[in-house]
C-alpha positions as CSV (number, residue, x, y, z in Angstrom):
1,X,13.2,41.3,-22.2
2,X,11.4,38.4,-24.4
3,X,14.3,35.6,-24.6
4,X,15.1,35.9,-28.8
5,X,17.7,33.1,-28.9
6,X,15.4,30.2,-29.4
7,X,11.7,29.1,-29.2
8,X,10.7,26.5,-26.8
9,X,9.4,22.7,-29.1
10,X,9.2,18.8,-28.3
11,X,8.3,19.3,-24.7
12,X,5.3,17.2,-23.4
13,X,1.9,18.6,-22.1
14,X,1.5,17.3,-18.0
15,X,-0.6,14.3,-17.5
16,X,-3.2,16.7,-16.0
17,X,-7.0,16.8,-16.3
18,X,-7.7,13.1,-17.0
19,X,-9.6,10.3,-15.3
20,X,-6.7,8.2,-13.0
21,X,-9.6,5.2,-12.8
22,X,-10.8,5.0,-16.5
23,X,-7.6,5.3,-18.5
24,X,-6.4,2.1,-16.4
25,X,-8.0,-0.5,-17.8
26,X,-6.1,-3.1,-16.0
27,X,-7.6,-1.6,-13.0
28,X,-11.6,-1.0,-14.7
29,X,-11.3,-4.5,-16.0
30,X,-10.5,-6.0,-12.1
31,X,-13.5,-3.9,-10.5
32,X,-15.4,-5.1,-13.0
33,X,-14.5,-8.6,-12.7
34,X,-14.5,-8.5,-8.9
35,X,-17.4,-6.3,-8.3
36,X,-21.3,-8.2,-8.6
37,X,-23.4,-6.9,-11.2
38,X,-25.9,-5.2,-8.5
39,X,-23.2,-2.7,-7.4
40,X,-20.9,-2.7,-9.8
41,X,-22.6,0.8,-11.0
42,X,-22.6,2.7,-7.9
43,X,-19.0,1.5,-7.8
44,X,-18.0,2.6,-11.1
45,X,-19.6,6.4,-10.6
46,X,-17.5,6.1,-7.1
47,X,-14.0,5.1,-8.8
48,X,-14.6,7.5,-11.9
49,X,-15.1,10.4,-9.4
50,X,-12.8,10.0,-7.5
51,X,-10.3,9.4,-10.8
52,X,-11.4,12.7,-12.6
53,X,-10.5,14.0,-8.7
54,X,-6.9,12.4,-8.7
55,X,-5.7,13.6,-12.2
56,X,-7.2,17.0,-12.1
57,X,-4.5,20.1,-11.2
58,X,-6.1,20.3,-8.4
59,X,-5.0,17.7,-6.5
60,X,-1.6,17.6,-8.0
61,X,-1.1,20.7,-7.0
62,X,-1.8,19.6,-3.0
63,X,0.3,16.6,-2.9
64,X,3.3,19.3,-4.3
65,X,2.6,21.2,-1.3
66,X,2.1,18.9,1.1
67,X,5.8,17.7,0.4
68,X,7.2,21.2,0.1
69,X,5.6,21.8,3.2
70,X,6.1,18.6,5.8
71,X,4.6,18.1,8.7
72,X,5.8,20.7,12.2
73,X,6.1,19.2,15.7
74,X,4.9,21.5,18.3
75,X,5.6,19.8,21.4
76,X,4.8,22.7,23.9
77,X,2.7,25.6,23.6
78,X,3.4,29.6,24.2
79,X,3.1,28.9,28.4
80,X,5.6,25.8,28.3
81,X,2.4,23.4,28.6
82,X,2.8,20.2,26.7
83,X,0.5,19.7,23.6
84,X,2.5,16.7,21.4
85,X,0.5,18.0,18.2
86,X,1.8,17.6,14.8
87,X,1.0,20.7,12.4
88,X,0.1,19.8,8.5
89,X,-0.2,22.1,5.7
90,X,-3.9,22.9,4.6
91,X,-3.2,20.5,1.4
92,X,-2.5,17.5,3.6
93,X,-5.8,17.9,5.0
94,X,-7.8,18.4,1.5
95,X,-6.2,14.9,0.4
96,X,-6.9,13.5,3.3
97,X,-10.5,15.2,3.7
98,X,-11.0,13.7,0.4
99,X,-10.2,10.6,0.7
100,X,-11.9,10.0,3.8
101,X,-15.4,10.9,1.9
102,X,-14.5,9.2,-0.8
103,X,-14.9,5.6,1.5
104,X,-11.4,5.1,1.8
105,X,-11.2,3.8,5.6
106,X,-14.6,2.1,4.6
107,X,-14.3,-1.5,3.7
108,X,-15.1,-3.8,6.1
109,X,-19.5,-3.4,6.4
110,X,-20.6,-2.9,2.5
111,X,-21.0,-4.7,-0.3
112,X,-17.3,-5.6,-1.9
113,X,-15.8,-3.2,-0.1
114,X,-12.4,-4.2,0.1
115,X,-12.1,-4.2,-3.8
116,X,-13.8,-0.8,-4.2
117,X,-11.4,0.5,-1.2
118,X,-8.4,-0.8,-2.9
119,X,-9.4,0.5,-6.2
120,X,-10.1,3.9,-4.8
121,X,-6.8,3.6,-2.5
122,X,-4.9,2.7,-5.7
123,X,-6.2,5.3,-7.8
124,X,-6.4,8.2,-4.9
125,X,-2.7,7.5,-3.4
126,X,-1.4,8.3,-7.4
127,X,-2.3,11.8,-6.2
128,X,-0.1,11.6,-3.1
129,X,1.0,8.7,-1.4
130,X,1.8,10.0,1.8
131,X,-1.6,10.4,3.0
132,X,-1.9,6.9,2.8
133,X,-0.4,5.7,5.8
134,X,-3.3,7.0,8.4
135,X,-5.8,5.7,5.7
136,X,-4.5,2.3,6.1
137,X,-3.9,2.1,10.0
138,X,-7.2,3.3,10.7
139,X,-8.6,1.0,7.5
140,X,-6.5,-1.9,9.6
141,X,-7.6,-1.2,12.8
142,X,-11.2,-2.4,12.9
143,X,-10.3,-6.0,12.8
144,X,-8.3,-6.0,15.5
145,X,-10.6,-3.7,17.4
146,X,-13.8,-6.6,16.7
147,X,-11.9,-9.2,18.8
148,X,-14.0,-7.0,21.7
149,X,-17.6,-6.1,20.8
150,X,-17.5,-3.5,23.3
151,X,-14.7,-1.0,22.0
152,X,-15.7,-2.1,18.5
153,X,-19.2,-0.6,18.9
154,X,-17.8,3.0,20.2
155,X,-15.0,3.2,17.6
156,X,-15.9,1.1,14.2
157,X,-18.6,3.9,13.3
158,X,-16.0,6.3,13.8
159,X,-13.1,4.6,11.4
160,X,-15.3,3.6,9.0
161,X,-17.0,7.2,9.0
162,X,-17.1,9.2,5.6
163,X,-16.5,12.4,7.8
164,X,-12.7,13.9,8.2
165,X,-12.7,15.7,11.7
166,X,-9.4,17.6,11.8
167,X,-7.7,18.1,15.2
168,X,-7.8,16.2,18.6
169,X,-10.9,15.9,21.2
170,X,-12.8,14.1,23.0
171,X,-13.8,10.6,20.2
172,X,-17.7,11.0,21.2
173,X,-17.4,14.5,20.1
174,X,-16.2,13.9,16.7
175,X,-18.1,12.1,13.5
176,X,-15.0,10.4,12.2
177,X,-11.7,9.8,13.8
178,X,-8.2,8.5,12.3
179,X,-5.9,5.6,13.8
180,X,-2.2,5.1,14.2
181,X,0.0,2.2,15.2
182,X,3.0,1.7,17.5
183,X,4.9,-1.9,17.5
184,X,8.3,-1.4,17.3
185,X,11.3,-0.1,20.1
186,X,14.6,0.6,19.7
187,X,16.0,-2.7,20.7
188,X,14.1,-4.9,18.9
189,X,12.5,-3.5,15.8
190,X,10.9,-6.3,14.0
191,X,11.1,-8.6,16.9
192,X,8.4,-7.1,19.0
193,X,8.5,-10.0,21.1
194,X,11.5,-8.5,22.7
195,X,9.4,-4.8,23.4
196,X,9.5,-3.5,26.8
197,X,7.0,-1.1,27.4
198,X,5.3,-2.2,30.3
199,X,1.4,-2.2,31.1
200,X,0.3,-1.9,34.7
201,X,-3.1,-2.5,35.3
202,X,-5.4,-0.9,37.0
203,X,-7.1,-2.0,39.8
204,X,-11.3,-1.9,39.7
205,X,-11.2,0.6,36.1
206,X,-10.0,-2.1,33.3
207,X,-7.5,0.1,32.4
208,X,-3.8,0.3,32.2
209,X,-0.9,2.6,32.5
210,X,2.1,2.0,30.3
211,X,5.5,2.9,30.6
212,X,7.9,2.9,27.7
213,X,8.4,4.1,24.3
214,X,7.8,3.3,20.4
215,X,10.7,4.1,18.3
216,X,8.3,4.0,14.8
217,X,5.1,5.4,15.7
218,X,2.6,5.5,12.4
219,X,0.6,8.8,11.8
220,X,1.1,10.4,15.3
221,X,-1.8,13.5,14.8
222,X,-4.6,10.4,15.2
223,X,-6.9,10.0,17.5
224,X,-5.9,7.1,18.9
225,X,-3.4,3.6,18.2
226,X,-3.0,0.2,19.2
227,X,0.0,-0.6,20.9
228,X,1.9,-3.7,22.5
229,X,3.3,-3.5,25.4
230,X,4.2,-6.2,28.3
231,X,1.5,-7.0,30.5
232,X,1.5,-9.5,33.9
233,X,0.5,-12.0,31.3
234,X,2.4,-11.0,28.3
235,X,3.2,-9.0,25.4
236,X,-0.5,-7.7,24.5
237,X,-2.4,-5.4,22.4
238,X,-3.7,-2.0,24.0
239,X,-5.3,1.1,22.6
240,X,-4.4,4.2,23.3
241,X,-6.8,7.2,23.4
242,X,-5.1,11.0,22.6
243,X,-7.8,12.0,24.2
244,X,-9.7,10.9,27.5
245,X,-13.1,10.3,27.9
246,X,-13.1,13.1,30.3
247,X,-11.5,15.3,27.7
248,X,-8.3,15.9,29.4
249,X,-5.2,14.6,26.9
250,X,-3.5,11.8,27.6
251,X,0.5,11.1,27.7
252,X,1.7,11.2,24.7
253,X,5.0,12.4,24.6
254,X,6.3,12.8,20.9
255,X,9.7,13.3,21.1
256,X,10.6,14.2,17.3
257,X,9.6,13.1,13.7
258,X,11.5,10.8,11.7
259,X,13.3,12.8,8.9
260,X,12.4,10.3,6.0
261,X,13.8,9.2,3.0
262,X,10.5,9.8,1.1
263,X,6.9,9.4,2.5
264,X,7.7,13.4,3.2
265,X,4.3,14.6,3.9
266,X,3.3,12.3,6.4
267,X,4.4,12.4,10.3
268,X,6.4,9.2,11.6
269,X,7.2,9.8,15.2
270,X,9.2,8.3,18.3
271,X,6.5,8.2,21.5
272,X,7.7,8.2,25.1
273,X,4.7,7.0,27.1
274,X,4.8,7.6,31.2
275,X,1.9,6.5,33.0
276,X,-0.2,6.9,29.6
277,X,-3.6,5.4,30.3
278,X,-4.4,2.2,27.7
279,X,-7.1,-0.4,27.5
280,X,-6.5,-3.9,27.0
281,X,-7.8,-5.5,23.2
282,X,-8.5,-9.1,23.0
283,X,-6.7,-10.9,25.7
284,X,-3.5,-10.4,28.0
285,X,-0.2,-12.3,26.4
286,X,-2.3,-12.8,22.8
287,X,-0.7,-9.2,21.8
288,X,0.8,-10.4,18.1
289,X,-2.5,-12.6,17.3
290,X,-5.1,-10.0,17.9
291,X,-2.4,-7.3,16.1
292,X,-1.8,-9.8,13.3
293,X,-5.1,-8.8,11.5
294,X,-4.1,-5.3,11.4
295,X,-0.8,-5.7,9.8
296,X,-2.0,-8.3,7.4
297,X,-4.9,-5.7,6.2
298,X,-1.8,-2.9,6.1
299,X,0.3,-5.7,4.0
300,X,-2.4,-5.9,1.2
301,X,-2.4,-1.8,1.1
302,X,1.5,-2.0,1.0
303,X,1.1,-4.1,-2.1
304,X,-2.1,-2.1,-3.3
305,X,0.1,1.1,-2.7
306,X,3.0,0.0,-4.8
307,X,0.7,-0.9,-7.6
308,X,-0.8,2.6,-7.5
309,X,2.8,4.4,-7.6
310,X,4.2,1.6,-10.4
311,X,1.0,2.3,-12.2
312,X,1.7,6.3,-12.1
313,X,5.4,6.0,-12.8
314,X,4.6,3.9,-16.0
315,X,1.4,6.4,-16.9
316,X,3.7,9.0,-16.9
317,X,6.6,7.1,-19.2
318,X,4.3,6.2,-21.6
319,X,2.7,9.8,-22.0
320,X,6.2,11.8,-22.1
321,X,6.9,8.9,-24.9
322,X,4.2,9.4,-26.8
323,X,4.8,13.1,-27.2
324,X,8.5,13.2,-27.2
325,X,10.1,13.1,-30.5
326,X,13.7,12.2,-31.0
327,X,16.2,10.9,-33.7
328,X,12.8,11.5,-36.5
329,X,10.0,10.0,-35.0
330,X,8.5,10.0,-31.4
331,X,9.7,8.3,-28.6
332,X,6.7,5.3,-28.1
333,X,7.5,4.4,-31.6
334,X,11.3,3.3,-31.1
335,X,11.8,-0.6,-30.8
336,X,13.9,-0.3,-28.0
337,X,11.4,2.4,-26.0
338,X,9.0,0.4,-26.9
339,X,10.3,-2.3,-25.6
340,X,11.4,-0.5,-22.3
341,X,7.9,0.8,-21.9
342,X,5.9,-2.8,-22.7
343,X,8.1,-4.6,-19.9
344,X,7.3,-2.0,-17.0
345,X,3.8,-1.5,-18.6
346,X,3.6,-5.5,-17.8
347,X,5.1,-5.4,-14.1
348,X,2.5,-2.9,-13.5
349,X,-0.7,-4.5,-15.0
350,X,0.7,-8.0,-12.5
351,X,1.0,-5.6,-9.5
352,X,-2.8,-4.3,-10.2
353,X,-4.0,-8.3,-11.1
354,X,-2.7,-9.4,-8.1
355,X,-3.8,-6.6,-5.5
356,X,-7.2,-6.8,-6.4
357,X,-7.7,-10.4,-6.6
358,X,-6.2,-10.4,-3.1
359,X,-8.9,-7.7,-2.0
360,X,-11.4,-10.0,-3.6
361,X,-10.3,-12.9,-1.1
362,X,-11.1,-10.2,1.5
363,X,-14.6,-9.8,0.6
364,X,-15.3,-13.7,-0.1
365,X,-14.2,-14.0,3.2
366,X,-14.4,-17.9,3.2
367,X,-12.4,-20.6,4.7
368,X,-11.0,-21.2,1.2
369,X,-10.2,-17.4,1.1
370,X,-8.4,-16.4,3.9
371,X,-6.0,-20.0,3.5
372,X,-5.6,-18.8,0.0
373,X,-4.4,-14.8,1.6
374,X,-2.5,-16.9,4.5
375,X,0.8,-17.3,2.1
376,X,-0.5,-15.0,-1.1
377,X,-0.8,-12.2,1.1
378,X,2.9,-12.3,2.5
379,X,4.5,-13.4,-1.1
380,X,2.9,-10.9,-2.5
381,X,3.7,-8.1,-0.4
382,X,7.5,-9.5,-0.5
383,X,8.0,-9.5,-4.5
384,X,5.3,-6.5,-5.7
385,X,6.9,-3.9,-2.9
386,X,10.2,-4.9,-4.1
387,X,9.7,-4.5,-7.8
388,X,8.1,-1.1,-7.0
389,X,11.5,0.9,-7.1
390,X,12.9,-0.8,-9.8
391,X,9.8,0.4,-12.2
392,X,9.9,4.0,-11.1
393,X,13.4,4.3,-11.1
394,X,13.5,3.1,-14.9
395,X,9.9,5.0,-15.7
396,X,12.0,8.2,-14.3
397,X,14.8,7.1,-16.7
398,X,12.3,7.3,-19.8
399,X,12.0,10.6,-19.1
400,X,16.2,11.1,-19.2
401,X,17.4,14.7,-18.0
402,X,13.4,15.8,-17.6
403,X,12.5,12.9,-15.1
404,X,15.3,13.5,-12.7
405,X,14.1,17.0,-11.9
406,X,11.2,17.7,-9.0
407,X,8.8,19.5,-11.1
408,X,8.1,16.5,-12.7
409,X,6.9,14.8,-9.5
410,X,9.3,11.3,-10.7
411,X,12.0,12.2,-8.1
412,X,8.8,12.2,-5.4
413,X,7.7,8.8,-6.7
414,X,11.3,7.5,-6.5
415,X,11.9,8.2,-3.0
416,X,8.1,6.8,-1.8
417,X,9.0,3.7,-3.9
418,X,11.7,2.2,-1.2
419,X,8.7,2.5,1.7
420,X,6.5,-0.1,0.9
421,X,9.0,-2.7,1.1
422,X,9.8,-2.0,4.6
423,X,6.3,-1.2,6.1
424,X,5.0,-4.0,7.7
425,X,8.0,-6.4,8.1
426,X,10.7,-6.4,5.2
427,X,11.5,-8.7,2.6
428,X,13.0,-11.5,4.9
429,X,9.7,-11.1,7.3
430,X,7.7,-11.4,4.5
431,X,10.0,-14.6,3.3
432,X,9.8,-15.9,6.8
433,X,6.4,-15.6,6.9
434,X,5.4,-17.4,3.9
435,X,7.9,-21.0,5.4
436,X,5.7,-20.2,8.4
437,X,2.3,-20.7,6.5
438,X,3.9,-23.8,4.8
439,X,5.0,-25.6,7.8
440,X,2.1,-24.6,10.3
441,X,-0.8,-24.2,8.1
442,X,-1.3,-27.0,5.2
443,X,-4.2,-25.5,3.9
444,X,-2.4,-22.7,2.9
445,X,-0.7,-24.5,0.3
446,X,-3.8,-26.2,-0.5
447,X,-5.5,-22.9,-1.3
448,X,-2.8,-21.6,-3.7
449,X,-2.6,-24.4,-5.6
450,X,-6.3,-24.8,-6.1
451,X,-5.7,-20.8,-7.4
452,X,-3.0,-21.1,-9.8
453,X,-4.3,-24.5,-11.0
454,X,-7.6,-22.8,-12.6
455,X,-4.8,-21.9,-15.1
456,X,-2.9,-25.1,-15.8
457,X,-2.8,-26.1,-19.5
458,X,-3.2,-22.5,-20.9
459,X,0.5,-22.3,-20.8
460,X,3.0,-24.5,-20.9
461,X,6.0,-22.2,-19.5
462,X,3.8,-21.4,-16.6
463,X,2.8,-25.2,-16.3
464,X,6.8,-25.8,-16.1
465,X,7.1,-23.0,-13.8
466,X,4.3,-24.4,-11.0
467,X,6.1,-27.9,-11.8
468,X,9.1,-26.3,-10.6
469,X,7.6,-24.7,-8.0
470,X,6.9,-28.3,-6.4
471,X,9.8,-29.8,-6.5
472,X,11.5,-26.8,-4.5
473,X,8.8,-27.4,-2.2
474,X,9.9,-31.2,-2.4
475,X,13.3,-30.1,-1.0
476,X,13.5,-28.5,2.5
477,X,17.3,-28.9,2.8
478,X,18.4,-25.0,3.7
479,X,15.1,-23.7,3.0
480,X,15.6,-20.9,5.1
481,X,18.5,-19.8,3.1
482,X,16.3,-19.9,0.0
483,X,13.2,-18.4,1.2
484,X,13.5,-15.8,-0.9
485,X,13.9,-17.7,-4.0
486,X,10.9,-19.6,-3.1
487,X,8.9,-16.9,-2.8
488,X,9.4,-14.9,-5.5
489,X,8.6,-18.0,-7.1
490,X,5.0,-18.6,-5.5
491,X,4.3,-14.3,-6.9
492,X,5.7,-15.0,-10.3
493,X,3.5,-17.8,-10.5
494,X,0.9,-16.7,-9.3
495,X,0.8,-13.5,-11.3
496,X,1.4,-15.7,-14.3
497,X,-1.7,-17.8,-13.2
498,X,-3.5,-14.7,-13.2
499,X,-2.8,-12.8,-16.5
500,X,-3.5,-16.2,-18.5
501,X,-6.6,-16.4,-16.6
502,X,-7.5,-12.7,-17.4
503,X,-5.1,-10.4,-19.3
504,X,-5.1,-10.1,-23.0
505,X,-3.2,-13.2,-24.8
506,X,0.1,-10.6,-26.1
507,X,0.4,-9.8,-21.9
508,X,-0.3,-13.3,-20.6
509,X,2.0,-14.0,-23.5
510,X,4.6,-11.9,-22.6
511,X,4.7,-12.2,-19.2
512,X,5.3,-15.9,-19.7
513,X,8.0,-16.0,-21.6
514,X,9.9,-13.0,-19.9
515,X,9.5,-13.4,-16.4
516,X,8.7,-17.9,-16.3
517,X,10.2,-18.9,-19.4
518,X,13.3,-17.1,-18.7
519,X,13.4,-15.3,-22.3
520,X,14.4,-12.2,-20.6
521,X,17.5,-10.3,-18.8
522,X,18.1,-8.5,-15.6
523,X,16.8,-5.1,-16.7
524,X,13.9,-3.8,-18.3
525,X,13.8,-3.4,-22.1
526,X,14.7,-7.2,-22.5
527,X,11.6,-9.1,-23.5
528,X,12.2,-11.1,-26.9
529,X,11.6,-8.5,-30.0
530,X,9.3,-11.3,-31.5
531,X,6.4,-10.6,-29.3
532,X,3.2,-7.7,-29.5
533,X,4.9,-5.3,-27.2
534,X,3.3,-2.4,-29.0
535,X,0.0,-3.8,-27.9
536,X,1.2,-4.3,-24.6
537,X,2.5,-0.2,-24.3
538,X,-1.0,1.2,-26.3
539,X,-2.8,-0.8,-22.9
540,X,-1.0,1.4,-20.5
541,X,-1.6,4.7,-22.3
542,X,-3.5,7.6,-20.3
543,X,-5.3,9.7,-22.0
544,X,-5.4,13.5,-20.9
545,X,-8.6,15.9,-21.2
């Protein structure tokens, strides 16, 4: 019986069929800064093919299935013979299929390929951001695995590979292979230091047997991780195969999946490993430092991530705004929407500035560079992760009644928002990490300053603002205590630095004044009335085809 007691009116048409890369012109304008003219083109039909991909139906419609249908443990098989395999639905592997071909574990041997990864990983992940996590590991892992030539030559072709090879056998057997990471135990968590896993070695083969367990164990379906564990000479770095050379599986024992928050499409296991055969990277007792490359790379994709989920929660604000009409007029036009909309709108375009000029430092890859990502990197991570849930939970908001149900994918974004934050060492790790670089690494300071001084006198709020910054530097009485103070600091500065620098004068503008010049609250929809904030929301605005 057709319904007679109303017709349906004011609801808006999905975000669906557009091009995720070219309506973000923040993130078009960075490639295109960052990029050299000589390959900016082939980059450009990359990112916009991979944009028309990530806003089509079609891959909205696998990362709602891949989190209606999580990932299945299936520890034993039908004869009571352990297999430790982790079943995904056929979605999972599409988005993943995809983004492997689309470069996204490929940075670290082409021509800027760390900004055209992180574009693509920004863009791609707006899809679904689960999928991610083994992106990143096995994006982080090649570093680690250089500091020996020999593994590096057997496995780097394979990580770096444009070929997704689902299921587990023997490495020299497949095209392309993914990588996980297990640090953390049950005791210790963060402070891996205290990890007991122990690594035997073993006499005449250069291998190891380790004993022990991981209580977080990233993307457990992989081919193989890197692990620390306690060898005769120290904590220290191993990798651990699935599968042996011989073809027979190693010990792996998953012993359940983490039931997560958010991040619901991807498998996060606890390991048990008994007499599980490893090989040592880099050397015995120099676990963290050979590691420290790999987490570092997975920092830059936590903040890289959280710019690509900000940037969708916002996209999807301003579109139901636009569309939505209430109290006479639509939504977008409203002061107070508008000015809701302008100050997550700027948040998001200061995530995407500063993600990409960190992947830039990646490909310059100079002295300079990585002093400059030695505190940047960590300061960023701390403050970009964290404003992540605050923008998606007020984006939901804009939506009111509408946002808070799952068919319109804000509840998803909400719960994937928290992740970021804690991947890869918290806030206070992150804070601690940045007093570290000040105190043991000079240059480091030196570098950032050099930065955010290419902007000095094109502001004066951010001019008092790195003034300030100084003199808390001046004063190391309970600095500790005030780490994070001081590091939200160095990223609000340094964003600043960077939207006068490059942003529009009515953004620069606005992010001055609000977030250094302190003419703005605690919540979003603050920023003084005086300002171009409709300029700032028309920026933000995705089109749909």
């Amino acid at each position: 019986m057709a319904a007679t007691t109303h017709t349906v009116t004011n609801q808006v048409p999905p975000l669906v069929g557009h091009d995720v890369f070219a309506t973000d012109r923040v993130l078009s304008e960075a490639v295109e800064r960052h990029i050299e003219p000589g390959i900016l083109p082939v980059a450009l039909e990359e990112l916009g093919e991979l944009g028309r991909a990530a806003g089509s139906a079609q891959a909205q419609k696998w990362g709602v299935q891949a989190n209606a249908h999580p990932p299945v443990l299936r520890t034993h098989d039908r004869y009571g013979h352990r297999v430790d395999e982790v079943e995904f639905h056929p979605s999972w592997h599409r988005l993943l299929g995809h983004a492997v071909s689309a470069g996204l574990t490929d940075a670290w041997g082409r021509p800027a390929g760390h900004v055209r990864r992180a574009a693509g990983f920004l863009v791609w992940t707006q899809a679904e951001a689960g999928h991610g996590c083994p992106l990143s590991m096995t994006h982080a892992a090649v570093p680690a695995l250089r500091t020996d030539p020999e593994l590096a030559a057997v496995w780097e072709p394979l990580l770096t590979s444009h070929t997704y090879v689902q299921g587990l056998r023997n490495p020299r057997e497949k095209a392309g292979v993914l990588f996980g990471m297990g640090m953390t135990e049950k005791q210790g968590g963060t402070d891996v230091r205290s990890n007991t896993t122990r690594a035997e070695p073993l006499s005449g083969e250069g291998g190891y047997l380790l004993t022990g367990h991981k209580w977080f164990c990233s993307a457990p379906m992989s081919d193989g991780f890197l692990v620390l564990a306690q060898a005769p000479g120290g904590l220290s770095c191993f990798l651990v195969p699935r599968v042996l050379p011989d073809g027979s599986r190693n010990v792996f024992l998953i012993q359940r999946l983490k039931d997560k928050l958010g991040n619901r499409s991807n498998a996060s296991a606890e390991v048990e490993f008994d007499g599980t055969w490893a090989r040592l990277v880099g050397e015995e007792g120099r676990g963290v430092r050979t590691i420290i490359e790999m987490v570092a790379a997975t920092r830059l994709d936590c903040v890289v991530g959280s710019a690509g989920l900000m940037r969708q929660a916002v996209a999807q604000a301003v579109h139901h705004s636009a569309y939505r009409d209430a109290f006479g007029g639509p939504l977008i036009d409203k002061p107070l929407m508008r000015n809701v909309l302008a100050d997550l709108a700027l948040e998001s375009e200061a995530a995407t500035v500063l993600g990409m000029r960190l992947a830039a430092a990646y490909d310059a890859d100079t002295d300079q560079e990585r002093a400059f990502l030695r505190l940047a990197l960590p300061a960023a991570k701390f403050w970009v992760t964290k404003r992540c849930t605050a923008v998606v939970g007020e984006a939901l908001e804009c939506l009111g009644g509408n946002g808070y149900v799952e068919e319109s994918g804000m509840p998803r974004l909400l719960r994937e928002a928290p992740l970021n934050s804690i991947w890869e060492g918290s806030g206070n790790v992150q804070a601690l990490d940045v007093l570290r670089a000040l105190s043991r690494e000079p240059r480091a300071l030196d570098a950032f300053l050099r930065e955010v001084g290419k902007a000095r006198g094109a502001d004066h709020r951010l001019d008092a603002a790195i003034k300030g910054l100084l003199t808390e530097l001046a004063d190391l009485a309970g600095i500790e205590a005030r780490a994070r103070r001081l590091v939200e600091r160095f990223a609000l500065v340094l964003q600043g630095s960077l939207l006068v620098r490059w942003a529009p004068p009515e953004v620069a503008d606005t992010f001055c004044a609000s977030r250094l010049g302190g003419d703005g609250g605690a919540v979003f929809g603050t920023l003084p009335h005086s300002l171009d904030l409709a300029s700032v929301v028309a920026r933000a605005r995705p089109s749909a085809g």
